[in-house]
C-alpha positions in Angstrom: 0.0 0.0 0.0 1.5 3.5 -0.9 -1.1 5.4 1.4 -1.9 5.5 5.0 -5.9 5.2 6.6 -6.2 8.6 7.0 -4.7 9.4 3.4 -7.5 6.7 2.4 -10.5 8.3 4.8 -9.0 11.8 3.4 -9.6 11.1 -1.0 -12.8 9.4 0.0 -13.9 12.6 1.7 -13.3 14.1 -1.7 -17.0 12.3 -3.2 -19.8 14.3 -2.3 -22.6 11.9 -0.9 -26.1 12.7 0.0 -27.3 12.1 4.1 -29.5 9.6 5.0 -30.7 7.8 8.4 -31.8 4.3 8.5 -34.6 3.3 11.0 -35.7 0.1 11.9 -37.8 -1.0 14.8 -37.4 -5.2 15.3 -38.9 -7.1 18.1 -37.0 -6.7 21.5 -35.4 -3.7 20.3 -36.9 0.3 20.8 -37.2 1.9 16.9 -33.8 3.3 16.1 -32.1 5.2 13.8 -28.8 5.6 12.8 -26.8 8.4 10.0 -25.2 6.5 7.2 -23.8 8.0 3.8 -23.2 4.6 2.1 -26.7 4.2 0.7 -26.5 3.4 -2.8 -29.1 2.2 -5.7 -28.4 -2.0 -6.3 -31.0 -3.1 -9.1 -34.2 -1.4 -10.7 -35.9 -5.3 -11.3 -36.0 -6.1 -8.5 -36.1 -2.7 -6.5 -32.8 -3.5 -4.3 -30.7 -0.8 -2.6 -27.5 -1.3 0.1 -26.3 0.3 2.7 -23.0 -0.4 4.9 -23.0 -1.4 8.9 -19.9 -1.0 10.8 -19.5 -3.8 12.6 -19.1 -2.4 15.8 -21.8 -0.1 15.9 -23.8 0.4 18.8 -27.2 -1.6 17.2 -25.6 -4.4 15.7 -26.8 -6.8 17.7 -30.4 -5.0 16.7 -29.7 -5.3 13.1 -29.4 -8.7 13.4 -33.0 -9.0 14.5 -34.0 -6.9 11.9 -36.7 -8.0 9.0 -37.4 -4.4 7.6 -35.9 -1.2 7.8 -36.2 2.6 5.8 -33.6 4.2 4.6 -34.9 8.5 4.7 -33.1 10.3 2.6 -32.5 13.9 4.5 -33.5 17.4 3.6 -31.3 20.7 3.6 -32.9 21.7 6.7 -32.3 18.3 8.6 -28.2 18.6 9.6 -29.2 18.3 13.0 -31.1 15.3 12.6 -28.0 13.7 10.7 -25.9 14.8 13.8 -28.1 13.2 16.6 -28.8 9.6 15.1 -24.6 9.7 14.1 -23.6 9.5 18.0 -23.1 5.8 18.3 -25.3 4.7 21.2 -28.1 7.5 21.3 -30.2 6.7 18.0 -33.1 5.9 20.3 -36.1 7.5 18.0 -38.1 10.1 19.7 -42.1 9.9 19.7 -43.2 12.4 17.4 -40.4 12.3 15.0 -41.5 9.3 12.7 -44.4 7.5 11.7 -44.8 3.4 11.1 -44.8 2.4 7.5 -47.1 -0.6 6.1 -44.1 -2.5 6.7 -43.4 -1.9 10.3 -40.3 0.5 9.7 -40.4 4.2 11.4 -40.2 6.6 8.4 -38.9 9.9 10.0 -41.0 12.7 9.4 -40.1 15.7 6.8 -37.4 13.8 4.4 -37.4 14.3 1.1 -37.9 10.7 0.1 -37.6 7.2 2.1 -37.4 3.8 0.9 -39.1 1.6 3.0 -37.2 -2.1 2.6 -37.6 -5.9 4.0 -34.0 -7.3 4.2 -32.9 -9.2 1.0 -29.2 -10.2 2.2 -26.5 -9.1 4.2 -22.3 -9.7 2.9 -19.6 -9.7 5.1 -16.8 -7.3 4.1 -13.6 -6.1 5.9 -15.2 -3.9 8.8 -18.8 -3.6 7.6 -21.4 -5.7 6.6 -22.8 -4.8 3.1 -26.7 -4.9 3.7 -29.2 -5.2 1.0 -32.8 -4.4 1.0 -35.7 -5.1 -1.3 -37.9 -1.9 -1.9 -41.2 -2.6 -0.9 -42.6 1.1 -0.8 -41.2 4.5 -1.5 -42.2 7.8 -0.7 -41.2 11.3 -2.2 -40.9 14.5 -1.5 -40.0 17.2 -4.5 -39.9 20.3 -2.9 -37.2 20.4 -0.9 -33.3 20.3 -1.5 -31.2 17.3 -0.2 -28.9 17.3 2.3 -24.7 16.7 1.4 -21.8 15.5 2.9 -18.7 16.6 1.6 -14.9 16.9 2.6 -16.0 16.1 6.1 -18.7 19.0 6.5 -22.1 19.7 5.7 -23.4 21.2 2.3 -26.0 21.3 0.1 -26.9 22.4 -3.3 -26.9 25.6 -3.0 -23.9 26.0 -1.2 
């Protein structure tokens, strides 16, 4: 290797991602969210997308038990809401700040589009497990302006 971690945490810093938070709420567990940028698109047919779980997050052991999950993409105006659920063991969702889906998974309130999901598959890989959901409902909102992470900070369009 001709690069260090933090050389390597550094260049990936330079892709601009958008913000989300993933919620779930499985048996034994109180609904929980947690701020993740890895949320990528997987397959139009079927509707799959993937997200990335450190392994030694603070809800692992909840993801485990987990059937369905949402992954809510954040608004402009929801920074703070990215910072809270990123604190690793106080993603505890507050009453009032979500709704249940059809499928059981809190969808937070005010994001500009969530992807409500029943687990398809998880992969082991390095320090993260690769999890992949099967879309079973989405939900948009077209007025308002997403939420970016970039070079370690907060952005969005506009800015």
């Amino acid at each position: 290797m001709n690069f260090d971690r933090n050389q390597f945490r550094s260049a990936l810093g330079r892709f601009s991602t958008g913000v989300t938070v993933v919620t779930s709420d499985p048996n034994g567990f109180a609904a929980f969210g947690m701020t993740i940028n890895s949320f990528s698109a997987l397959s139009l047919d079927p509707p799959l997308v993937l997200w990335s779980l450190q392994n030694n997050s603070g809800h692992a052991e909840a993801w485990g038990s987990a059937s369905h999950f949402a992954v809510n993409v954040l608004s402009a105006q929801q920074e703070q809401v990215s910072k809270e659920y990123a604190r690793k063991f106080a993603q505890t969702l507050k009453p009032g700040t979500y709704q249940l889906s059809s499928t059981g998974s809190p969808v937070l309130n005010e994001c500009i589009a969530s992807f409500e999901c029943e687990l398809n598959s998880k992969i082991e890989a390095g320090d993260h497990t690769i999890i992949i959901g099967r879309v079973l409902n989405v939900v948009e909102n077209r007025s308002g302006e997403p939420l970016i992470f970039y070079g370690g900070n907060y952005r969005s369009l506009s800015s």
